[in-house]
N, C-alpha and C positions, 0 to 999 in steps of 0.2 A: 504494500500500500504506500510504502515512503518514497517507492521509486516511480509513483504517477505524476507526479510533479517536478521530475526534474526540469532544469531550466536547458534551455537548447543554448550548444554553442554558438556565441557567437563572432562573425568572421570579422575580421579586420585586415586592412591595408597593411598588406607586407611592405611597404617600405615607411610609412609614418607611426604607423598601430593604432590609427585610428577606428572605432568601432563601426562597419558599416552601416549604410542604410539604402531607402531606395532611389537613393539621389547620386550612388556611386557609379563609377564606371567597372564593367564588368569584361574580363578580358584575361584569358591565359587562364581560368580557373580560379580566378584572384578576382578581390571587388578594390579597387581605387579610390581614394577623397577627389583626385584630382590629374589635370593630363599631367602634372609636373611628375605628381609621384608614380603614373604609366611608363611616362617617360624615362626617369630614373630605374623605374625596375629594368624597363626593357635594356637599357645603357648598362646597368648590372650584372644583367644576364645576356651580353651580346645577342640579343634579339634585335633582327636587319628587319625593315620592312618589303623585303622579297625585290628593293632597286639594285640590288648586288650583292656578292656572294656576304661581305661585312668581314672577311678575313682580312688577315695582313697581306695576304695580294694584291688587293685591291688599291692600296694604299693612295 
């Protein structure tokens, strides 16, 4: 009976830790406050937006 009420996790901005809601941006599996902190994740995690390869060859 004391486990009908547990509270659901909730998600936050990997890169602020901000708690989200439904005003976030949702993307990669991840909910955002904001484009800066999309931004940042993607720069993070060398995520290219598919204009080039984003390695060092490209340079």
């Amino acid at each position: 009976m004391f486990g009908l009420f547990k509270k659901k996790e909730q998600k936050k901005d990997p890169v602020c830790g901000m708690i989200a809601n439904d005003g976030f941006i949702s993307k990669y599996g991840e909910k955002f406050c904001s484009e800066s902190c999309l931004k940042k994740y993607e720069e993070d995690n060398q995520i290219t937006d598919d204009k080039g390869c984003g390695g060092s060859c490209c340079g």
